[in-house]
C-alpha positions in Angstrom: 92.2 67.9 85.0 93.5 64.6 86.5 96.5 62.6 85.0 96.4 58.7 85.4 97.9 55.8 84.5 96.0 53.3 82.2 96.1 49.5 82.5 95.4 47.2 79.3 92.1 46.5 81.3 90.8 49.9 81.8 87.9 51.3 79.8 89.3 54.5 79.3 92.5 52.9 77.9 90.1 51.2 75.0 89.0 54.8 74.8 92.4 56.2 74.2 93.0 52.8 71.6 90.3 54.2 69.7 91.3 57.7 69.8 94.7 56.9 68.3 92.9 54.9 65.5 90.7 57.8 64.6 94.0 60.5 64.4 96.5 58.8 63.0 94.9 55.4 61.2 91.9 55.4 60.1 92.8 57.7 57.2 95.0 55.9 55.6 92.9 52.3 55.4 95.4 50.7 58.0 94.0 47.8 60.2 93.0 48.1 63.8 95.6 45.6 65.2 98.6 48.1 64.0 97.6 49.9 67.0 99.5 46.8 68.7 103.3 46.8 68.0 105.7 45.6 70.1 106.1 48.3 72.5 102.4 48.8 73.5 102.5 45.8 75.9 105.3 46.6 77.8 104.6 51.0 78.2 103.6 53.3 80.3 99.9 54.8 79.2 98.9 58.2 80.6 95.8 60.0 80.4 94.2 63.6 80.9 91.2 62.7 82.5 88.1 65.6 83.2 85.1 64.8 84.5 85.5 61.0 83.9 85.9 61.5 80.2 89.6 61.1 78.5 90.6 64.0 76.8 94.2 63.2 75.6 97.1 60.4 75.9 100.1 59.7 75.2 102.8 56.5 75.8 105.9 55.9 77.1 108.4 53.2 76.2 112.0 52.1 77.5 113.5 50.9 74.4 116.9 50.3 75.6 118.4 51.1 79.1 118.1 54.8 79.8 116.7 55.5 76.2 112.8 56.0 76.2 110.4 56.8 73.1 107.1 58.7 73.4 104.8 58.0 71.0 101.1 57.9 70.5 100.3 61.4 71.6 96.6 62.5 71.0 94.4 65.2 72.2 90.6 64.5 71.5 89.7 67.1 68.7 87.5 69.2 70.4 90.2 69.8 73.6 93.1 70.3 70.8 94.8 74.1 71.9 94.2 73.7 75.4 98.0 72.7 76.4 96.9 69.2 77.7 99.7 67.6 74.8 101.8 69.7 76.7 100.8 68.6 80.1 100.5 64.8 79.0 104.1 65.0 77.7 105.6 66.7 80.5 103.7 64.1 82.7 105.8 61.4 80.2 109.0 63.6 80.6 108.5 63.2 84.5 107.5 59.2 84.9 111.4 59.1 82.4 113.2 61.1 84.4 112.1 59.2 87.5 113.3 55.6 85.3 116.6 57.6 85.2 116.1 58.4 81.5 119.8 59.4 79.7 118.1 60.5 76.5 114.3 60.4 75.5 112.9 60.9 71.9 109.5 61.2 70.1 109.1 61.1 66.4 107.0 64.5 66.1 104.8 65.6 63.3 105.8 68.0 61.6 103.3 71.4 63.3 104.0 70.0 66.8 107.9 70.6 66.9 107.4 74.0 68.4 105.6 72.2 71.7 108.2 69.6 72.2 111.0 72.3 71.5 109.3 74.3 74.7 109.8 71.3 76.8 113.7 70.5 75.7 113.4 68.6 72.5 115.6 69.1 69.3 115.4 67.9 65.9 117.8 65.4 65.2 118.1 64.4 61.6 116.1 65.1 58.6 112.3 64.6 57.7 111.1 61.4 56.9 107.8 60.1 55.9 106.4 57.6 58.3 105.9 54.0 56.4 102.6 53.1 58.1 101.1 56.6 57.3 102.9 58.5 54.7 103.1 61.6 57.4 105.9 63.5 57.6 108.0 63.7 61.0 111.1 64.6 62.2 113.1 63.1 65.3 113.7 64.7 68.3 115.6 63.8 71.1 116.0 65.4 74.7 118.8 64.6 77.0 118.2 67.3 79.6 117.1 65.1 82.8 115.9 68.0 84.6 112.3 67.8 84.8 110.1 70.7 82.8 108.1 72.5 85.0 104.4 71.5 85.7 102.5 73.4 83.0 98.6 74.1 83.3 96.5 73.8 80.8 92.6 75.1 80.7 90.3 72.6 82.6 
C-alpha cells in the first residue's frame, strides 16, 4: 500500500471526488458541486494507493492557526475492514503534527468513533445530525501531538 498526496489535477483525486459523492451524497439527492466547500481548495488530500488503484482518502484542513479538521474520510466498499481508514488518518494525524497542530478534530459518524478513539480522539459534545445529510455524528477532538504509531493494514 502506498500513501500519496493528491493535486486538484490528478486523476486519482477525481477518483476520490467521486468516491466521496457515492458514500456520503448521492443518497440523499445532494448536488455534485457540495463536494466543493470552502476548505477543499486550500487542503491537504491523501490517498491509499495499491496497485495504481485508490482505495481510500481522506482530507486535511488548517482552519485556524494550529487547529486542523479531517474530513472526507472514505474507504472504497469493497477494501472497508482492512485498517486503511486507520492508516489514512494516522497519515493525516502525522502531515498535522508536522504543521505543529495544537488540537485536531473530525466530525465522526457515529460506528467509526471506536477507530479514531484508538488513535487519541474524544468525543466532545453531543450528537448532532449533519444539515447536508441528516447523519448522525459526534465531534471529536485530539490534542495529543505525539504522533500514533504507523499502523499496517492488509495490502
Amino acid at each position: 500500500m502506498e500513501f500519496i498526496q493528491l493535486t486538484n489535477t490528478d486523476s486519482l483525486y477525481k477518483e476520490a471526488l467521486d468516491l466521496r459523492y457515492e458514500l456520503f451524497f448521492r443518497e440523499p439527492g445532494l448536488p455534485r458541486d457540495i463536494l466543493f466547500d470552502a476548505l477543499e481548495k486550500d487542503s491537504v488530500h491523501i490517498a491509499a494507493i495499491h496497485n495504481g488503484a485508490l482505495c481510500a482518502y481522506g482530507r486535511l484542513s488548517e482552519e485556524s492557526p494550529r487547529r486542523f479538521k479531517i474530513s472526507q474520510m472514505v474507504v472504497c466498499p469493497k477494501r472497508q475492514g482492512q485498517g486503511l481508514g486507520t492508516r489514512v488518518l494516522t497519515q493525516l494525524i502525522h502531515i498535522a503534527i508536522e504543521m505543529h497542530a495544537e488540537e485536531i478534530y473530525l466530525n465522526a459518524r457515529l460506528h467509526a468513533v471506536s477507530m479514531y478513539q484508538k488513535l487519541g480522539f474524544e468525543p466532545s459534545g453531543d450528537v448532532f445530525i449533519a444539515t447536508s445529510t441528516g447523519v448522525p455524528h459526534i465531534q471529536m477532538v485530539r490534542r495529543d501531538n505525539r504522533a500514533p504509531r504507523d499502523t499496517r493494514g492488509c495490502d
